[in-house]
Backbone bond lengths (Angstrom), bond angles and torsions (degrees), N, CA, C in turn:
res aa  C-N    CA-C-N  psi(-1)  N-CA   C-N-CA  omega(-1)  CA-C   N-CA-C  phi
1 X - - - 1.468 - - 1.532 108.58 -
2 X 1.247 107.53 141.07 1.821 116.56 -164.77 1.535 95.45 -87.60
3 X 1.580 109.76 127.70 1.724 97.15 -176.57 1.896 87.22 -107.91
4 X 1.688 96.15 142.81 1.313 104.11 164.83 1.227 112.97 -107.71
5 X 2.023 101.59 150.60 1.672 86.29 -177.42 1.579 89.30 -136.53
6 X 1.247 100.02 172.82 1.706 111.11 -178.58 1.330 115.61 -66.66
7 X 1.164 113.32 148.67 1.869 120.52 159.38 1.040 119.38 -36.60
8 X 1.329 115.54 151.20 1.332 106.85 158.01 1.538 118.83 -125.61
9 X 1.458 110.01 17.96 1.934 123.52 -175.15 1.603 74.97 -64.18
10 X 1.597 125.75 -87.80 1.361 127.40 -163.39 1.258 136.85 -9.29
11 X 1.413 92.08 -57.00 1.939 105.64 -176.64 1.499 108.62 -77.03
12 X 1.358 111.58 -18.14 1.741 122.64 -173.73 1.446 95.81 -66.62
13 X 1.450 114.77 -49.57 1.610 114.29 -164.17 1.106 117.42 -77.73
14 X 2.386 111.33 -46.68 1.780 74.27 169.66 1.158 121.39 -88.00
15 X 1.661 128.48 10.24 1.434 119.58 154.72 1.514 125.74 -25.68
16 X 1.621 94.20 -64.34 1.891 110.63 -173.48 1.880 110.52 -73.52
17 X 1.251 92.78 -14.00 1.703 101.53 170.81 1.065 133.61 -83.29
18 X 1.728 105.90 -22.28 1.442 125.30 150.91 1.141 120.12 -69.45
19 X 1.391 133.17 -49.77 1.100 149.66 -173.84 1.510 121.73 -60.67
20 X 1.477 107.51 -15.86 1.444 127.24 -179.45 1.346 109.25 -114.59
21 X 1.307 131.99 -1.58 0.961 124.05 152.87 1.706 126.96 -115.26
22 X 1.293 77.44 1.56 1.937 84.75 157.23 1.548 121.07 -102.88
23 X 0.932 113.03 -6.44 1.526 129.81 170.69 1.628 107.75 -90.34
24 X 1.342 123.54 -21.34 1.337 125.29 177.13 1.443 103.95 -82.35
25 X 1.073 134.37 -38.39 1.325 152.30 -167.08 1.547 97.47 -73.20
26 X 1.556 116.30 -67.73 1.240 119.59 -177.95 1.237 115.38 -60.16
27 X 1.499 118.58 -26.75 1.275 115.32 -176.89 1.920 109.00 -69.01
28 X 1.166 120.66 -35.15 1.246 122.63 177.08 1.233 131.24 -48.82
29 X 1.774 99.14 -52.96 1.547 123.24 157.56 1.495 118.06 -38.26
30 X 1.108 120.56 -55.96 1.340 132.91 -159.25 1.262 86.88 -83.28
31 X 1.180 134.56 -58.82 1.652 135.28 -179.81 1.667 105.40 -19.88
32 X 1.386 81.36 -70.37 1.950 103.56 -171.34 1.691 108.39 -50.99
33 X 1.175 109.28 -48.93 1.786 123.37 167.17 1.749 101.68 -47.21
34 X 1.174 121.56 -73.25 0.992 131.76 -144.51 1.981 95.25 -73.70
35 X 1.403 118.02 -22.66 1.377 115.94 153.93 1.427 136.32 -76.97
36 X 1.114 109.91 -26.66 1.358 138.55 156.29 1.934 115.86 -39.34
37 X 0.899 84.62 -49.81 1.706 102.70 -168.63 1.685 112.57 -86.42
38 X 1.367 109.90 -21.70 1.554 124.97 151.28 1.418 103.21 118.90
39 X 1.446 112.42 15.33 1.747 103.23 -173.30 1.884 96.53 -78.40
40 X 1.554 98.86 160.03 1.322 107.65 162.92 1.291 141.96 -19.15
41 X 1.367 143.34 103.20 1.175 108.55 -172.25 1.285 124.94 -80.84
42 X 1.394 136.58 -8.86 1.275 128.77 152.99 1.630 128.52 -69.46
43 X 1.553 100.63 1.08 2.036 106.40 155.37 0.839 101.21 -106.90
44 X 1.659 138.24 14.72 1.555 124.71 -176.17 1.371 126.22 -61.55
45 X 1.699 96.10 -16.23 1.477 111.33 -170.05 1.768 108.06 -81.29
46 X 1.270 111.45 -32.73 1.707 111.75 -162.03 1.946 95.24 -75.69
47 X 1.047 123.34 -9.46 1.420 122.14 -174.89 1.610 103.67 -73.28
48 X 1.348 119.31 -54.00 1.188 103.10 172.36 1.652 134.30 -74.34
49 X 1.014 96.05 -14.79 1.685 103.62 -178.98 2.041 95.11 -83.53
50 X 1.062 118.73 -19.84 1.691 132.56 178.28 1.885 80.69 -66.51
51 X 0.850 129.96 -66.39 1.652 122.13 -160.12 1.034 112.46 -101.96
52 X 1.614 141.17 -29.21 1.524 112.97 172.53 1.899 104.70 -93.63
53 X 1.371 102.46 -24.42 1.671 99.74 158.75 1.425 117.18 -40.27
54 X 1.250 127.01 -58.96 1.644 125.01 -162.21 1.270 85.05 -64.69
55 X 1.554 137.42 -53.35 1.526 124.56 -147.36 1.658 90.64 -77.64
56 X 1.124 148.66 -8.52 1.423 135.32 152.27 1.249 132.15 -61.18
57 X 1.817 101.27 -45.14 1.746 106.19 -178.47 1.384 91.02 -81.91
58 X 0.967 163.42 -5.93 1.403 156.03 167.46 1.493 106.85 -69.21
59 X 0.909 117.25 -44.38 1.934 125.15 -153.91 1.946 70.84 -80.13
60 X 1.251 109.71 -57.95 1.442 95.63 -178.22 1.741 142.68 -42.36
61 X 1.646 90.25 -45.81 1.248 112.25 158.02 1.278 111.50 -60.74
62 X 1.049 156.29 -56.61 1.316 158.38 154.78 1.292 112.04 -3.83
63 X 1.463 98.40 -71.01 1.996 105.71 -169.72 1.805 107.63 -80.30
64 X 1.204 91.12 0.84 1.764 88.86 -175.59 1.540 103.81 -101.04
65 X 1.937 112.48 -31.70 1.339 99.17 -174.17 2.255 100.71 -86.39
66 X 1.193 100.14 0.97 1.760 100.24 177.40 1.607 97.37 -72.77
67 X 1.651 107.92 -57.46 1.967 93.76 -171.60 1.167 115.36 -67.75
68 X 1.682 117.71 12.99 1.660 98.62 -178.47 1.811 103.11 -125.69
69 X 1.564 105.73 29.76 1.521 128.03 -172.86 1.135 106.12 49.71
70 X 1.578 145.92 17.23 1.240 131.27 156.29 1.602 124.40 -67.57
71 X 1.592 113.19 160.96 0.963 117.60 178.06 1.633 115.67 -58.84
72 X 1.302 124.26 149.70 1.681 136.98 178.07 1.641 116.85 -105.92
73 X 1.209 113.13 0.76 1.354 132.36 -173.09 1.556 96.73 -62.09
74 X 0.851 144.67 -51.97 1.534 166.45 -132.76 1.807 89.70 -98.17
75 X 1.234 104.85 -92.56 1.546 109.71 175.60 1.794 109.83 -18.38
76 X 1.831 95.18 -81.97 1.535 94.81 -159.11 1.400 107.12 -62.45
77 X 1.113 143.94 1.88 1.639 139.78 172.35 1.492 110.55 -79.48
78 X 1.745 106.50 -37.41 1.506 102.39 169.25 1.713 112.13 -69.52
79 X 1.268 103.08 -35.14 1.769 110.49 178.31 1.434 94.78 -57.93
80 X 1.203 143.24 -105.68 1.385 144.88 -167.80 2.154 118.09 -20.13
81 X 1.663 110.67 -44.82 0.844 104.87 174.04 1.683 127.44 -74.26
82 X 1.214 114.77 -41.11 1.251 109.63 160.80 1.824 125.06 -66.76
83 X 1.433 98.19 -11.47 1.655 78.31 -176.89 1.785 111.51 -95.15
84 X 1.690 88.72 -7.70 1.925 103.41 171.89 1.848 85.89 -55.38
85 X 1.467 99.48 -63.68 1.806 107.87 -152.28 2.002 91.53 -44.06
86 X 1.278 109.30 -45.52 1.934 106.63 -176.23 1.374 101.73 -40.74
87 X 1.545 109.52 -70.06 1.399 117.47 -144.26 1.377 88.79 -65.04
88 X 1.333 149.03 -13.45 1.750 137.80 174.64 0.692 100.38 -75.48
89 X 1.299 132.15 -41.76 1.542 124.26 -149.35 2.046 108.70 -94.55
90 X 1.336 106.28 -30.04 1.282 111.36 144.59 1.357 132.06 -45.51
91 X 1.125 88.74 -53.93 2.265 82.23 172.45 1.290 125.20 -111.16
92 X 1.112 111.94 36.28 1.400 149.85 132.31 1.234 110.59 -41.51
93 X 1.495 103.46 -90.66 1.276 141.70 -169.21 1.732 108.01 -64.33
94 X 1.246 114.85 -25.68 1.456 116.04 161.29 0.965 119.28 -59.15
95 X 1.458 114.97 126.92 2.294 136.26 168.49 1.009 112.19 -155.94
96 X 1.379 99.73 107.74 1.583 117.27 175.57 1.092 119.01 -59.99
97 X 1.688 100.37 131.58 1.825 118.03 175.26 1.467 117.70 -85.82
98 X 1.256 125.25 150.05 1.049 111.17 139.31 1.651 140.01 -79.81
99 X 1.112 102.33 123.99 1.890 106.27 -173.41 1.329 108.05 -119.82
100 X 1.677 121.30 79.96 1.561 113.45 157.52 1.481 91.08 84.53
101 X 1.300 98.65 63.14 1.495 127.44 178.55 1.785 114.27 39.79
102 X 1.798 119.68 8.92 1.466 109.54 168.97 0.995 110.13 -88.13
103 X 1.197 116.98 150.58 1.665 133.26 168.80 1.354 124.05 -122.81
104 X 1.378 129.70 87.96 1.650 111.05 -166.84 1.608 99.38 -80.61
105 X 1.270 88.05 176.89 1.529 109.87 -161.72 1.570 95.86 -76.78
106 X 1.361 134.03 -172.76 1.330 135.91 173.21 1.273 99.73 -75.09
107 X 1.283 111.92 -81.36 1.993 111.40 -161.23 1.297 95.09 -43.55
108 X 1.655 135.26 -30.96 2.026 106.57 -163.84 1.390 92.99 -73.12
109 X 1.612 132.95 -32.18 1.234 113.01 -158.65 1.714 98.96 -89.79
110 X 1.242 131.52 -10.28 1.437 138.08 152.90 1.304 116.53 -45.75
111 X 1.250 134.66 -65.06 1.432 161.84 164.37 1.347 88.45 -27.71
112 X 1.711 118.07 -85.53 1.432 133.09 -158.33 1.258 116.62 -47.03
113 X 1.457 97.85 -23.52 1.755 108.98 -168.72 1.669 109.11 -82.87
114 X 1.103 109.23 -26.30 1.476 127.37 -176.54 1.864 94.01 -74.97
115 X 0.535 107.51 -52.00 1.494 101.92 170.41 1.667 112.94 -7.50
116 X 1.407 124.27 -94.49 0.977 122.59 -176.94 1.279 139.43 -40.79
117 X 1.475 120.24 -55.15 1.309 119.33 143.04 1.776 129.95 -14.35
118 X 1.075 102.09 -76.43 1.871 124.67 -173.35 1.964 96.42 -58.81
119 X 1.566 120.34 -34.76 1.481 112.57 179.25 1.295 87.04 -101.23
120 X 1.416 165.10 36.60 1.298 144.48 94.30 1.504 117.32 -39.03
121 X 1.457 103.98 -64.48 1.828 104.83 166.47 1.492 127.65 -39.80
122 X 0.959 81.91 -53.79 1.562 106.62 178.11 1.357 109.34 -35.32
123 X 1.669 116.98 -67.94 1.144 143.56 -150.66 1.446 97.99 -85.93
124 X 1.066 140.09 -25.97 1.552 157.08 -152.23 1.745 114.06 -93.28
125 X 1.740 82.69 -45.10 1.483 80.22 -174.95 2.065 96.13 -89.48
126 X 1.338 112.76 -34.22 1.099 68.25 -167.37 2.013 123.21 -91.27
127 X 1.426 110.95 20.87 1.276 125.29 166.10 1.617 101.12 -66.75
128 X 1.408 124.43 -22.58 1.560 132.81 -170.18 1.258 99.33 -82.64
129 X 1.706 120.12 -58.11 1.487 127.83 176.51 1.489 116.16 -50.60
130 X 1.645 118.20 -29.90 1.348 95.98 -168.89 1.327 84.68 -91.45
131 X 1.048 133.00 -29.06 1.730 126.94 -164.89 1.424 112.96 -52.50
132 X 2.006 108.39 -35.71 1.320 104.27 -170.18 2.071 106.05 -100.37
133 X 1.067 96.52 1.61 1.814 111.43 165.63 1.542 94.85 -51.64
134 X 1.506 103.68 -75.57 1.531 132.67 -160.29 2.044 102.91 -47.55
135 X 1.222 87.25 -50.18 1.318 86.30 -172.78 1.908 115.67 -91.09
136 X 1.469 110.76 1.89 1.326 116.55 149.70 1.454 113.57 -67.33
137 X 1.301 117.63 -53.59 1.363 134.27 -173.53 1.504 102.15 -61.88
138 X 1.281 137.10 -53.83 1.547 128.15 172.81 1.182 110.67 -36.78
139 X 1.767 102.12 -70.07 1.617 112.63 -177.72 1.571 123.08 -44.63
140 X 1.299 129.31 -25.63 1.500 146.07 156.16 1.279 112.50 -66.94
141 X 1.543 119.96 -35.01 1.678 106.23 -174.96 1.989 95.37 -82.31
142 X 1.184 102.02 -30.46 1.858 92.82 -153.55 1.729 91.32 -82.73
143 X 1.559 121.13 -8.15 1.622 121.36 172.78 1.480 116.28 -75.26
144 X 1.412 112.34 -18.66 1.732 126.45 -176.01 1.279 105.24 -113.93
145 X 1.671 142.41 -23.01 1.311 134.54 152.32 1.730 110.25 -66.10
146 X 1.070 145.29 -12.65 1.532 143.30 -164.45 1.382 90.38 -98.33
147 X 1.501 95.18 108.76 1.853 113.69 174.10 1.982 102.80 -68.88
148 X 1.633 73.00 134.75 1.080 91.87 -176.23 2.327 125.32 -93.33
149 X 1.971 84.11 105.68 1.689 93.11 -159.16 1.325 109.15 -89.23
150 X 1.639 122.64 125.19 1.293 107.68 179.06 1.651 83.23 -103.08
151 X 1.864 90.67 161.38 1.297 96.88 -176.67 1.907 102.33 -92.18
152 X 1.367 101.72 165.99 1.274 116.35 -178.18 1.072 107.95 -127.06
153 X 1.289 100.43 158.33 2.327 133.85 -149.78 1.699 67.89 -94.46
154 X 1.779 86.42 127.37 1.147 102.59 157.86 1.502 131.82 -79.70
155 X 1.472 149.40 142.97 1.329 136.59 -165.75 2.144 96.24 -62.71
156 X 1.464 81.50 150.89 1.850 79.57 166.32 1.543 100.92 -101.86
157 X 0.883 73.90 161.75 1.862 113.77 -179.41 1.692 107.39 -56.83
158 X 1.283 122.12 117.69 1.111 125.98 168.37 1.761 116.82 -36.97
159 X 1.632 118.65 115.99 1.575 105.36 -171.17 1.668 108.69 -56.14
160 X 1.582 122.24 147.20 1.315 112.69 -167.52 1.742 96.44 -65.91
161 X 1.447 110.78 177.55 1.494 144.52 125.04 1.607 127.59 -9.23
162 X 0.801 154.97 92.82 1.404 136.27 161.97 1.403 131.02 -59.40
163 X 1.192 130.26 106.73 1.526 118.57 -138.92 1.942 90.78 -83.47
164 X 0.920 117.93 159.85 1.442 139.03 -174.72 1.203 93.11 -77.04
165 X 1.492 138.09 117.02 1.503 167.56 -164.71 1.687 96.03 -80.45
166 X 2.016 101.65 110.16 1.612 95.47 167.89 1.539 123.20 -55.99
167 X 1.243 95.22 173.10 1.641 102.59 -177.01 2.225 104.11 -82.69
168 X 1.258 125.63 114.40 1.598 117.26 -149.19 1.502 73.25 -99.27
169 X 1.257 91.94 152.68 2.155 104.78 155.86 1.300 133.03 -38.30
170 X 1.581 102.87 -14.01 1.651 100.79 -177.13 1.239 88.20 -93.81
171 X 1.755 159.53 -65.82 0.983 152.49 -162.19 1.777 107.47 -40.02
172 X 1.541 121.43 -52.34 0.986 139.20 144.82 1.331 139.23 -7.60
173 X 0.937 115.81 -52.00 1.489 138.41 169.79 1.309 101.76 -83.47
174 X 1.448 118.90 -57.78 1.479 109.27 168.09 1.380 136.66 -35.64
175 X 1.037 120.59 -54.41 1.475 137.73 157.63 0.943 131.64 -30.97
176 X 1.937 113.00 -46.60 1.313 141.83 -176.69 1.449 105.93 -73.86
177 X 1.550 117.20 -32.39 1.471 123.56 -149.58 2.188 95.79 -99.40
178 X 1.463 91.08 -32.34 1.524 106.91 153.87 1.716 120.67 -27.38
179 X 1.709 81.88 -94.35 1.244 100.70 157.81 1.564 137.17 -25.73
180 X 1.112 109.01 -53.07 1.660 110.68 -172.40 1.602 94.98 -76.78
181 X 1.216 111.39 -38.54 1.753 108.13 179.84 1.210 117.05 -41.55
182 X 1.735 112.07 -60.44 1.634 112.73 150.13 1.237 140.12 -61.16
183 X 1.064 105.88 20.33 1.494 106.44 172.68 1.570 105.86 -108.88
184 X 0.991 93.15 -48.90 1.953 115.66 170.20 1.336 110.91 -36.77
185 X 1.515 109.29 -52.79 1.773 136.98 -141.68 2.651 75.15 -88.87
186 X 0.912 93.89 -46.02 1.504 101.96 -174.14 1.580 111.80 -71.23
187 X 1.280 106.76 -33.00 1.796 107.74 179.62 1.972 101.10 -70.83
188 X 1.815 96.87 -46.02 1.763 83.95 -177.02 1.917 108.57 -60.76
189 X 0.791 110.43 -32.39 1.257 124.15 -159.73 2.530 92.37 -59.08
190 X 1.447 71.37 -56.23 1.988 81.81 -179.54 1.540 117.61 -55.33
191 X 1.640 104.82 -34.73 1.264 107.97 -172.39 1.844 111.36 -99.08
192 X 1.388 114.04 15.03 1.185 109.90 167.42 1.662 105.65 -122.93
193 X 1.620 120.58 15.24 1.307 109.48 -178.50 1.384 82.97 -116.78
194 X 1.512 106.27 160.39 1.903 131.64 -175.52 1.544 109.30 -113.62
195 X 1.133 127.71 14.32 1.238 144.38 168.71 1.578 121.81 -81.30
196 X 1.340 110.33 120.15 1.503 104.34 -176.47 1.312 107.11 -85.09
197 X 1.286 127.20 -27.03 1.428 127.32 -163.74 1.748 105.89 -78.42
198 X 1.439 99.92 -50.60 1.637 109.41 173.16 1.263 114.26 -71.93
199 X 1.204 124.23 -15.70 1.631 126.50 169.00 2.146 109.09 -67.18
200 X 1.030 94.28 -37.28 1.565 123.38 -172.98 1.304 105.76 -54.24
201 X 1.263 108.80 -61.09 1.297 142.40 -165.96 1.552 114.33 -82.62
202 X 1.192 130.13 -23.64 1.165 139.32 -178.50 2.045 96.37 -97.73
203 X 1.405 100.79 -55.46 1.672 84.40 164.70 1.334 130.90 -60.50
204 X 1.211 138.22 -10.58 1.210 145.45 153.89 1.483 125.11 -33.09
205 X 1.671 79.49 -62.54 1.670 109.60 -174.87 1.176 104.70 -63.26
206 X 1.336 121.24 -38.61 1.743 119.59 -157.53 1.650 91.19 -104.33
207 X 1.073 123.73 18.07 1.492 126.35 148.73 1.316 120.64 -100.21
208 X 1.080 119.58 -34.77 1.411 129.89 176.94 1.783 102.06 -64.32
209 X 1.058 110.66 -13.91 1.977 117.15 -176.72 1.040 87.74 -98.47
């Protein structure tokens, strides 16, 4: 049975839509902190992008050191420590107003303030989780599309030829030793006939050897 499962373009966007507006929020906080503490106010701005920035390039680092099988230990420890340093510095920066005669107490508007920060985290890791779903799921489709090649026995080699065996010196000599036998076997033969013509004629022959 074919299982269908949901998208995941959807949850990515308002993931990053959350994520940008909790970072706007935090960024304010930290603004106000980061004036507070006596820095410049025209660098007031790089302080917050210094702490909810890292917890971004981290979440990044994260999904980049997962597709390359490295460890993530490294990343999410920087993610967690800087987003501790947010959520302080958020309720910090929390002081309750009055609005239409309410007044919350300090810690709720402490608490409340922590908010943004923690759904940055929130939102971060799991834009990381579906990212590394997606890219489990690739790695599974392109492992079951890769045809599967067995290798094949190569033909053997025709057995060689036997090359035709030179003629060695001992065959050689043989031949020779042949030979002289008939030559020998032809001299008795000359010296027991009285014929000049067949004498003639037989030296011929045994010159021609």
């Amino acid at each position: 049975m074919r299982r269908y499962e949901a998208g995941m373009k959807p949850g990515i966007i308002l993931a990053v839509l959350l994520a940008v507006l909790a970072f706007t929020i935090s960024f304010d906080a930290l603004r106000s902190l980061a004036l507070a503490c006596g820095i410049n106010p025209p660098l007031a701005w790089m302080f917050p992008l210094i702490i909810d920035g890292s917890v971004l390039a981290y979440t990044w680092a994260a999904w980049a050191f997962k597709t390359r099988s490295l460890s993530t230990v490294y990343p999410w420890l920087m993610i967690i420590v800087f987003t501790v340093f947010s959520v302080i510095g958020n309720m910090l920066h929390a002081r309750p107003v009055n609005v239409n005669g309410l007044l919350l107490p300090q810690w709720v508007a402490s608490c409340v303030m922590a908010s943004p920060p923690v759904a940055l985290l929130a939102v971060t890791h799991m834009i990381v989780m579906a990212a590394s779903r997606s890219l489990d799921d690739r790695m599974a489709r392109d492992t079951m599309d890769e045809p599967d090649v067995t290798p094949t026995s190569e033909p053997e080699p025709p057995a060689p030829v036997p090359a035709s065996k030179p003629s060695t010196p001992a065959s050689d000599m043989g031949e020779r030793e042949r030979r002289q036998a008939v030559a020998s076997d032809w001299r008795q033969r000359l010296n027991n006939t009285d014929d000049d013509g067949t004498r003639q004629l037989m030296d011929m022959m045994m010159g021609e050897d």
